[in-house]
C-alpha positions in Angstrom: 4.9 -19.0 -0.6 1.8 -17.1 -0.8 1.1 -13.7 1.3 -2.1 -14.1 3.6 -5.4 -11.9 2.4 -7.2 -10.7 5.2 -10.2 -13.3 4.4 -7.3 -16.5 4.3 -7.4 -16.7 0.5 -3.6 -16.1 -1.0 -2.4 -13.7 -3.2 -1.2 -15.6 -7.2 2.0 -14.5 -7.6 3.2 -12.4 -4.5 6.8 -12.3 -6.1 5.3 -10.4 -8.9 5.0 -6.8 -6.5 1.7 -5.5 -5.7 -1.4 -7.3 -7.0 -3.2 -5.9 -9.2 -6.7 -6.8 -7.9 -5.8 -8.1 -5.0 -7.5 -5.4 -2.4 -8.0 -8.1 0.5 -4.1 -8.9 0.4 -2.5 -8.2 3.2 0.3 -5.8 3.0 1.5 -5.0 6.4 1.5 -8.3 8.7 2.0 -6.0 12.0 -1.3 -3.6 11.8 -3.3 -6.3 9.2 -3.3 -3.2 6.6 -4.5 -4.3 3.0 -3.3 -3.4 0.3 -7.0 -1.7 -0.9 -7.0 0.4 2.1 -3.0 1.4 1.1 -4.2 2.2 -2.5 -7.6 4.4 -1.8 -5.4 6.5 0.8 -2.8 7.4 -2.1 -4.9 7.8 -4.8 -7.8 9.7 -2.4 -5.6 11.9 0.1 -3.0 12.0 -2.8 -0.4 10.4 -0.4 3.3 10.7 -1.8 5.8 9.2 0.7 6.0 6.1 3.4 5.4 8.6 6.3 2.3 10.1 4.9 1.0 5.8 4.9 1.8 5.3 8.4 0.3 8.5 9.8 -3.1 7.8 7.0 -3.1 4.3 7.5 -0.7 2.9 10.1 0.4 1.0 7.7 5.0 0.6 8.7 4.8 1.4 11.9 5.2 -2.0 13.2 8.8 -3.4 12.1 9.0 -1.7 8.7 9.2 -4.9 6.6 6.7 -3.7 4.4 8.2 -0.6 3.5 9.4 -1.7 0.0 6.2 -2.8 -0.7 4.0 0.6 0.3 7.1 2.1 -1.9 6.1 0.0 -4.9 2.5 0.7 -4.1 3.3 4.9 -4.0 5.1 4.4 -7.4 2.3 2.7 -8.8 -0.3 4.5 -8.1 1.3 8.3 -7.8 1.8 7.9 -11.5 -2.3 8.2 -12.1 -2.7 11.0 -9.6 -1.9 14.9 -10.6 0.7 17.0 -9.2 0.2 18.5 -6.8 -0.2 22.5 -7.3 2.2 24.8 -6.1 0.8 27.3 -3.1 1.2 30.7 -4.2 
């Protein structure tokens, strides 16, 4: 089984976590988010938990199915981004 990108074509190996390359692939079914638009909002608003998606993206706010995914997608991509700097 193949997960649905947003132009019909299918993701290779959807078993295999997030795509690497695969931008158009749908990653939450409810809202039609892709998985490009999940991974610019981390890595551009420096994103760092589920709730900061949903309120950036909508992404999990339909029935939360894709939550393990956008968490896979935070680990992923959190690990290229700095920390963020103490306010002092």
């Amino acid at each position: 089984m193949s997960l649905p990108l947003s132009d019909d074509r299918s993701c290779p190996d959807p078993c295999a976590g997030p795509c690497a390359g695969c931008p158009d692939r749908i990653v939450c079914r409810c809202l039609k988010v892709t998985e490009g638009a999940v991974v610019d909002a981390i890595t551009s608003l420096g994103l760092r938990t589920v709730k900061d998606l949903r309120a950036a993206t909508g992404a999990g706010d339909g029935c939360t199915c894709c939550h393990k995914q956008l968490r896979a997608l935070l680990e992923v991509n959190t690990a290229t981004i700095a920390p963020l700097s103490a306010a002092g």
